[in-house]
KEKE-3310 file (N, C-alpha, C; in steps of 0.2 Angstrom, whole numbers, plus 5000, padded with zeros to 4 digits):
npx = (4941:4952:4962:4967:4975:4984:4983:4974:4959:4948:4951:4948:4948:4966:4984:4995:5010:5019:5035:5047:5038:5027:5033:5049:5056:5060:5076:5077:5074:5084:5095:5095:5095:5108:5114:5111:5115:5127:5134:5131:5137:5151:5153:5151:5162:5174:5173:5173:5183:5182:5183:5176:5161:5154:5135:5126:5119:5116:5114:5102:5092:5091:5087:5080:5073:5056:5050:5041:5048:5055:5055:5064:5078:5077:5080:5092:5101:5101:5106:5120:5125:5123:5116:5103:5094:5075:5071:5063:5047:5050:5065:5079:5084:5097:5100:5107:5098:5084:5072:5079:5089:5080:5072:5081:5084:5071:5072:5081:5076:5064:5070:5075:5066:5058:5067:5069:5058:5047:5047:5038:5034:5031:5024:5019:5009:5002:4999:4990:4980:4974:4968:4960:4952:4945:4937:4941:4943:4955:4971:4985:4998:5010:5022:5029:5027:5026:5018:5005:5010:5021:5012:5005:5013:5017:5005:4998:4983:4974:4970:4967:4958:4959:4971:4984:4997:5010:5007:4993:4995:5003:4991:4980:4987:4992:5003:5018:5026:5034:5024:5006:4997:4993:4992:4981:4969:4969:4962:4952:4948:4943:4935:4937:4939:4954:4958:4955:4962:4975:4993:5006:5021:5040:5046:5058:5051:5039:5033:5035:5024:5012:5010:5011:4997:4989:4984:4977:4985:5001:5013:5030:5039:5056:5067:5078:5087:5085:5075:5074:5074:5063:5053:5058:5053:5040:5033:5020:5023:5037:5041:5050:5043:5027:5022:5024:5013:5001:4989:4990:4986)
npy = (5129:5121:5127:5137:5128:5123:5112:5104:5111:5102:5093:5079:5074:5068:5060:5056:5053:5045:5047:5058:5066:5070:5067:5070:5056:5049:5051:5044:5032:5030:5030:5017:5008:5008:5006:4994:4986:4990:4984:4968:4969:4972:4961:4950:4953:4952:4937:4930:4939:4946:4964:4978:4987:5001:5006:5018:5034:5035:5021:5021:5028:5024:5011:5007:5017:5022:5008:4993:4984:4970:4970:4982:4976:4963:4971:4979:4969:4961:4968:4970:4958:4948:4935:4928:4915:4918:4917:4915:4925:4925:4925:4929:4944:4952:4940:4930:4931:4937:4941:4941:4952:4958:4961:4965:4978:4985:4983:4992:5004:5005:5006:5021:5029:5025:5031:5043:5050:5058:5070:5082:5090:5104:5112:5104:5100:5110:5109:5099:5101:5111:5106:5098:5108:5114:5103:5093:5074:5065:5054:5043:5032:5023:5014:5008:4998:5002:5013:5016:5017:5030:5040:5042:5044:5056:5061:5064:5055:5059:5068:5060:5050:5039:5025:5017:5006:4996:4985:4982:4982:4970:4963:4962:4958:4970:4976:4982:5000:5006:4999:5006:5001:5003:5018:5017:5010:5018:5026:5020:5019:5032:5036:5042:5044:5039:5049:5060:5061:5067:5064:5066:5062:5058:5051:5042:5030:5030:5043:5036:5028:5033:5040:5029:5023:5034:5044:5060:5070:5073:5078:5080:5080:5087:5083:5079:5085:5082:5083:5086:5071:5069:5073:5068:5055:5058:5070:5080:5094:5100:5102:5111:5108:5106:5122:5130:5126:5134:5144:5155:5171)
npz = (4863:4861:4854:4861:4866:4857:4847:4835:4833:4829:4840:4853:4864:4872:4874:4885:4886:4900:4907:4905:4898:4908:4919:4927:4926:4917:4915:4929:4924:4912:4919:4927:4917:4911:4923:4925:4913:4913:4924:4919:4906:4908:4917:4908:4900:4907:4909:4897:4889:4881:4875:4886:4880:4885:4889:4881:4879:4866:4863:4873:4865:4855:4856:4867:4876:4878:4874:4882:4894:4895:4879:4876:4883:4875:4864:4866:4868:4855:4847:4850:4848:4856:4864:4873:4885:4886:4899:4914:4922:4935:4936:4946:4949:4939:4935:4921:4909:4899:4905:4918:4918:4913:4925:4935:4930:4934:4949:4950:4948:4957:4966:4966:4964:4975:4985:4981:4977:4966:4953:4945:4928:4930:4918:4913:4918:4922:4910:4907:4917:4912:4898:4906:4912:4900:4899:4889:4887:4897:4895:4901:4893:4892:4892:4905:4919:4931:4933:4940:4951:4953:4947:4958:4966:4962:4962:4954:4948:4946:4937:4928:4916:4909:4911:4901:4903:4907:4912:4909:4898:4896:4901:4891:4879:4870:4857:4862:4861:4845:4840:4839:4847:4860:4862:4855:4863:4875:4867:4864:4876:4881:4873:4861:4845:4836:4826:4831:4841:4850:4852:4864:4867:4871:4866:4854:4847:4852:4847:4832:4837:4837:4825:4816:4822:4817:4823:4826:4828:4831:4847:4848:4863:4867:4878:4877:4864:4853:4843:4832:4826:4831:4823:4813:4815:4816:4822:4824:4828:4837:4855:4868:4880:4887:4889:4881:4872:4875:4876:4885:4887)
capx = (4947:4958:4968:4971:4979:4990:4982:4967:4952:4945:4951:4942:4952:4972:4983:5001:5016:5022:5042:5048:5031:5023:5036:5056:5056:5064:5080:5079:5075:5090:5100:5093:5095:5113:5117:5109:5119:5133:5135:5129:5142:5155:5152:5153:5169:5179:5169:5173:5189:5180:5181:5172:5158:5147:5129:5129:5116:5113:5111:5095:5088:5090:5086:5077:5068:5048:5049:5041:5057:5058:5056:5070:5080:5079:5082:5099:5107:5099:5111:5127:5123:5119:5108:5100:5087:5072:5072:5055:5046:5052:5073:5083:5086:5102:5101:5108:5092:5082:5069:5085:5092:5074:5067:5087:5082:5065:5071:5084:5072:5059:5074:5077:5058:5055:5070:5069:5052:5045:5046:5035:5037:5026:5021:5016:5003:4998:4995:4983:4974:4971:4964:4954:4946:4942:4934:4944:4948:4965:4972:4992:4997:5016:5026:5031:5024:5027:5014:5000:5017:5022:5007:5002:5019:5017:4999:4992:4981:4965:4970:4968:4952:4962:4977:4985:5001:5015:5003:4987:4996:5000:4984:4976:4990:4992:5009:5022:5028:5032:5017:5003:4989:4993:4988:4972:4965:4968:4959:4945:4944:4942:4930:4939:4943:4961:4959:4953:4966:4982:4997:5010:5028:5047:5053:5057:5046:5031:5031:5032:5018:5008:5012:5006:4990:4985:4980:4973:4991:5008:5017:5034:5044:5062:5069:5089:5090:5082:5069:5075:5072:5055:5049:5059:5049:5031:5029:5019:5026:5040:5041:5053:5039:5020:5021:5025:5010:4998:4990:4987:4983)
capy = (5128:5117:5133:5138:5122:5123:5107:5105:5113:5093:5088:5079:5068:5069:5053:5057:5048:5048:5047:5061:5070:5072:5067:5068:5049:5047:5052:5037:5024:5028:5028:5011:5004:5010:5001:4987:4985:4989:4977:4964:4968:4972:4955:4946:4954:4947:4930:4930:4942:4951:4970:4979:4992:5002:5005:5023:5038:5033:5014:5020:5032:5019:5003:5005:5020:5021:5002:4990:4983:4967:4971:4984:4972:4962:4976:4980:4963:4959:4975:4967:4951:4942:4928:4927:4914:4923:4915:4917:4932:4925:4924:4933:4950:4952:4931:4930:4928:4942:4941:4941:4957:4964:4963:4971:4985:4988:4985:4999:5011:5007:5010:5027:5033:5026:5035:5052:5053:5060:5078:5083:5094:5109:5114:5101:5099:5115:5109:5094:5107:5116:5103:5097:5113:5113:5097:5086:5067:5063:5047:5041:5029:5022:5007:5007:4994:5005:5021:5019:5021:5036:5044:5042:5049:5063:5066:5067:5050:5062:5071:5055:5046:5032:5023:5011:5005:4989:4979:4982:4979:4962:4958:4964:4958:4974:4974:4990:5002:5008:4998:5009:5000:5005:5022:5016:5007:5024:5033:5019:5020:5038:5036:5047:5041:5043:5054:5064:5061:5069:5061:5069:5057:5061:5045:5040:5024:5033:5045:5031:5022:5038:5040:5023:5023:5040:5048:5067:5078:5070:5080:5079:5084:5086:5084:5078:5087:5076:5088:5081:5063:5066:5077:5062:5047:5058:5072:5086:5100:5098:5108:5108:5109:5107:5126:5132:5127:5137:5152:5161:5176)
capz = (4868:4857:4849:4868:4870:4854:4845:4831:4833:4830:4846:4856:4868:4876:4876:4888:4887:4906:4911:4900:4897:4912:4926:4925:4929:4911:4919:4931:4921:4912:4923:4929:4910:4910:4927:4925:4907:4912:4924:4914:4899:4913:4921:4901:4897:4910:4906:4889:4889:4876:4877:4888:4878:4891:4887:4880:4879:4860:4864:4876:4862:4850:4858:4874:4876:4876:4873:4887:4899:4890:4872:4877:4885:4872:4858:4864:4868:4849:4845:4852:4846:4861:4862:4881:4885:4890:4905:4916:4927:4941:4937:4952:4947:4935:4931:4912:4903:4898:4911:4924:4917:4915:4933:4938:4930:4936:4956:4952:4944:4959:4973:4964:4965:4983:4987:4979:4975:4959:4951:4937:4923:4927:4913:4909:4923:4918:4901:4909:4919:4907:4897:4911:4911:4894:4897:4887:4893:4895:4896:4902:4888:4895:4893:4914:4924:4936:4934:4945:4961:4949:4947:4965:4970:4959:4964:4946:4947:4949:4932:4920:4915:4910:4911:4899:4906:4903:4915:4908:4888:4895:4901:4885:4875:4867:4858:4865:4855:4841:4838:4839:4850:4868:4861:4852:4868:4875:4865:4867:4884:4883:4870:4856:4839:4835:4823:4835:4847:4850:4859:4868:4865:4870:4865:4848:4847:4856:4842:4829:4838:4837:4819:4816:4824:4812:4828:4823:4828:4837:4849:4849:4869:4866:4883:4877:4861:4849:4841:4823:4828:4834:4816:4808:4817:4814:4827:4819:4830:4843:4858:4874:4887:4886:4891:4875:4866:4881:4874:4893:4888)
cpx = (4953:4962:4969:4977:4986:4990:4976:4961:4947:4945:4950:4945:4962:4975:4992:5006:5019:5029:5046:5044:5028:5027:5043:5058:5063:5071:5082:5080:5082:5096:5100:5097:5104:5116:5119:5114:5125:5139:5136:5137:5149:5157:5157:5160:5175:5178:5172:5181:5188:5181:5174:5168:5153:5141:5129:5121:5113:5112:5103:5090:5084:5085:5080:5068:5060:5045:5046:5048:5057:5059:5062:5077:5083:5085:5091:5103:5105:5106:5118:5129:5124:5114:5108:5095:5083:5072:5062:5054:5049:5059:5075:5085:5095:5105:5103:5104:5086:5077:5073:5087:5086:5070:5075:5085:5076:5067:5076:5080:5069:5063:5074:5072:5055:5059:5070:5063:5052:5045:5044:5037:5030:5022:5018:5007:5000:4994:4987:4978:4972:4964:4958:4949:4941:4937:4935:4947:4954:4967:4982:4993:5005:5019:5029:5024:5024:5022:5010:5006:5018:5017:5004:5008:5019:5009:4996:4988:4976:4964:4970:4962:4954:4969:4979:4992:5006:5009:4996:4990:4998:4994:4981:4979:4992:4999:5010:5022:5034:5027:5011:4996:4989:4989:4982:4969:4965:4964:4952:4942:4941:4935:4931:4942:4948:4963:4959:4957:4971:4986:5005:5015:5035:5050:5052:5051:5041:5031:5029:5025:5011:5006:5007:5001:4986:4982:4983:4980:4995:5014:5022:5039:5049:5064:5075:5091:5092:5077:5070:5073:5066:5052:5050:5056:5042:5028:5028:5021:5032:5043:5047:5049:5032:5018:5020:5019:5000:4997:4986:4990:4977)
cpy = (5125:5121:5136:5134:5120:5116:5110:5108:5107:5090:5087:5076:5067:5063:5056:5052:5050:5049:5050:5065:5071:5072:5066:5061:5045:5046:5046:5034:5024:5027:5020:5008:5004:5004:4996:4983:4984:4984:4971:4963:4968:4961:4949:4947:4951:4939:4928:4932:4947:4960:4972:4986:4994:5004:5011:5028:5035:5027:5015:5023:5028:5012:5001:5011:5020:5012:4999:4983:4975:4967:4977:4980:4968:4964:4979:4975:4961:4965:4974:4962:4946:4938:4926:4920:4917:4921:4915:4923:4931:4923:4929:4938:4950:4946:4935:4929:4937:4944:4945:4949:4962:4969:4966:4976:4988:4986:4992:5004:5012:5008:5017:5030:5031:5030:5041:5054:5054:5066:5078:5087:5099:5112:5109:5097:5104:5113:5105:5099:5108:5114:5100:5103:5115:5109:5093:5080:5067:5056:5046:5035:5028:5014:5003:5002:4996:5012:5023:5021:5027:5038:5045:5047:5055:5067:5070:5062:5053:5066:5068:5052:5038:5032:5015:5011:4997:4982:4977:4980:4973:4957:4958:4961:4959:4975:4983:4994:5003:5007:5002:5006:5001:5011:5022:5013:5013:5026:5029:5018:5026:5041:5042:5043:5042:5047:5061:5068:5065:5066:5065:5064:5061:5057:5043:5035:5025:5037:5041:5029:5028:5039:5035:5021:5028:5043:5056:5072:5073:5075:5079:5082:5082:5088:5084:5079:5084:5077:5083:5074:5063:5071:5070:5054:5048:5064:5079:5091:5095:5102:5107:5106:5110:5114:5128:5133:5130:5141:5154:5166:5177)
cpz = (4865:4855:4854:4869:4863:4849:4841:4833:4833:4835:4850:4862:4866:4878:4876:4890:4895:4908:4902:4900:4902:4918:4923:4926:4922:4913:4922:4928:4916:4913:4926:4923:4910:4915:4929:4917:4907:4916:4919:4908:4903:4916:4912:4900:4901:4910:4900:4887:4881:4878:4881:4885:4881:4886:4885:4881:4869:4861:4866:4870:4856:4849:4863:4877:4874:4875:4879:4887:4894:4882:4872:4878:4879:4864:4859:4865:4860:4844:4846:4851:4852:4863:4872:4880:4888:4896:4908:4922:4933:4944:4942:4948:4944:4935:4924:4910:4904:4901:4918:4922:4918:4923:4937:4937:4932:4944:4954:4952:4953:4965:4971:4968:4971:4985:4987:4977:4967:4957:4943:4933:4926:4925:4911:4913:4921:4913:4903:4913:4915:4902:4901:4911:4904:4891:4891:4890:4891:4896:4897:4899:4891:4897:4900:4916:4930:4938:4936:4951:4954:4949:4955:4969:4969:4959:4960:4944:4944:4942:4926:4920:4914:4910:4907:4900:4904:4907:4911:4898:4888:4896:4896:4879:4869:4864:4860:4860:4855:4838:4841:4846:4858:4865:4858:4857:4872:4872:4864:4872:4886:4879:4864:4850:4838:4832:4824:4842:4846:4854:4858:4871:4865:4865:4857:4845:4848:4851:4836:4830:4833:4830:4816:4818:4822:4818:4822:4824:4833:4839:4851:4857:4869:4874:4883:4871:4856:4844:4832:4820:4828:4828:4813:4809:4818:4817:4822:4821:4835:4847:4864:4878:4885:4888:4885:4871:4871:4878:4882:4893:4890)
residu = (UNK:UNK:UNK:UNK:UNK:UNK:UNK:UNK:UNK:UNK:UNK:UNK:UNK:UNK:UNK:UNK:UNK:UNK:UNK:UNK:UNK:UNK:UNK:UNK:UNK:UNK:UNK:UNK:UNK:UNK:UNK:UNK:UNK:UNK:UNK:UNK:UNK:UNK:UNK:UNK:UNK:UNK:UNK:UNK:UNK:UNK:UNK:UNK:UNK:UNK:UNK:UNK:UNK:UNK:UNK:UNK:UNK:UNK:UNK:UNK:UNK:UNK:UNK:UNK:UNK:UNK:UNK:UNK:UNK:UNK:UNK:UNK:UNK:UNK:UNK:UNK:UNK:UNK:UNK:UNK:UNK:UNK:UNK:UNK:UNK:UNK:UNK:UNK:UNK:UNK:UNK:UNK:UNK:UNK:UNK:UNK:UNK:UNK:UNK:UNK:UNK:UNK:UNK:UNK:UNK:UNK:UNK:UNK:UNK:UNK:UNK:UNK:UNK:UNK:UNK:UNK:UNK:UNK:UNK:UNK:UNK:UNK:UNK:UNK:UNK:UNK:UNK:UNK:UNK:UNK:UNK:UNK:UNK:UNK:UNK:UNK:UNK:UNK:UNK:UNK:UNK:UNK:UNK:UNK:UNK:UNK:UNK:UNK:UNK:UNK:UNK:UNK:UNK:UNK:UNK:UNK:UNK:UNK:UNK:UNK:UNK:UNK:UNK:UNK:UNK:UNK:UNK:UNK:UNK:UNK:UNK:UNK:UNK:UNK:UNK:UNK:UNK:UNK:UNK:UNK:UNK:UNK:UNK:UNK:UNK:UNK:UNK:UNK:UNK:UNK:UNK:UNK:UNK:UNK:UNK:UNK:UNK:UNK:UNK:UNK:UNK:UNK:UNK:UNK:UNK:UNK:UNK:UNK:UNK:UNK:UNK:UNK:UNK:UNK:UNK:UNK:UNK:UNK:UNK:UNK:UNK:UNK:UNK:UNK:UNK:UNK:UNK:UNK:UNK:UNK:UNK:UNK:UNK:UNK:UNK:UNK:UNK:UNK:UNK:UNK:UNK:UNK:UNK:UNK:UNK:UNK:UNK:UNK:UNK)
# end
């Protein structure tokens, strides 16, 4: 059933990046990341009388994407050379300190997705059926501190064996990625070697990670015309849509 699904014949077990890959949610948060930014640098430049340089479509691709929200955070104030102190979890949202800025961005994201809900990609629900029916485990593998409300909203909890997520890699003290070990606690929860595994990455750094951890095939989804970035950071095909790699006939 694996050469139905467009992946090796070895494999045994399915590890999904979620916002980007499974739900348009990517969209949000970057729109949060930009907001929350632009503030921020907005607010500094009349403080300072420095120019104002807004937060761009390359900054997030570069800097922020796939990353968990403070290691993002920090990655593009370290790009602009700003020095925050991290502050603590419980700074008021959009304080100066890297905490402050972080929990801004995750109240905007999580206004967005109480407000408008969530829209999957699907094909790429397809694709996990699919697999489901094949009887391979799947696993959600995602830097969101947010992706049991997303999964719930989108009403695909019931279609994952496990879930490793921003909360469960601080409790574990699994580092983010590009580091590989989110996806390998995945693929030991699901009980598949990684050699065995395949994982399913928009984002730059979630391909890296993937790359990095020798998992068995890396799926590259180009959702903003990136396709060259995600061969150049590891991915061994790369598709627009988990439809694509669907043999239904």
């Amino acid at each position: 059933m694996s050469s139905a699904l467009g992946v090796p014949d070895s494999t045994r077990g399915l590890l999904f990046d979620l916002d980007g890959v499974l739900t348009q949610t990517a969209k949000q948060h970057a729109a949060a990341w930009k907001l929350m930014f632009d503030e921020f640098l907005a607010s500094r430049a009349r403080a300072t009388g420095e120019p104002f340089v807004p937060f761009s479509p390359r900054d997030y691709d570069a800097y922020v994407d796939g990353k968990p929200r403070m290691a993002g955070t920090l990655s593009f104030l370290q790009s602009r050379q700003i020095d925050l102190p991290a502050g603590t979890p419980d700074d008021p949202p959009g304080a100066p300190t890297v905490h402050g800025l972080s929990n801004r961005k995750n109240d905007l994201v999580l206004d967005v997705i109480r407000n408008q809900g969530v829209t999957v990609y699907p094909g790429s629900v397809r694709y996990v059926q699919a697999a489901r029916a094949a009887g391979l485990p799947t696993a959600v593998v995602t830097s969101s501190a947010n992706a049991e409300e997303v999964l719930n909203a989108a009403g695909l909890s019931d279609l994952f064996d496990a879930r490793v997520d921003g909360l469960v890699a601080a409790r574990e003290g699994l580092a983010g990625k590009p580091a590989p070990d989110t996806f390998l606690e995945g693929a030991r929860l699901i009980g598949v070697p990684p050699d065995k595994a395949v994982v399913f990455e928009d984002a730059l750094a979630g391909v890296e990670a993937g790359r990095a951890g020798n998992f068995g095939y890396v799926v590259g989804v180009d959702r903003v015309g990136q396709a060259d970035g995600l061969r150049a950071h590891g991915a061994d095909v790369v598709v627009d849509d988990l439809a694509e790699l669907l043999d239904e006939s």
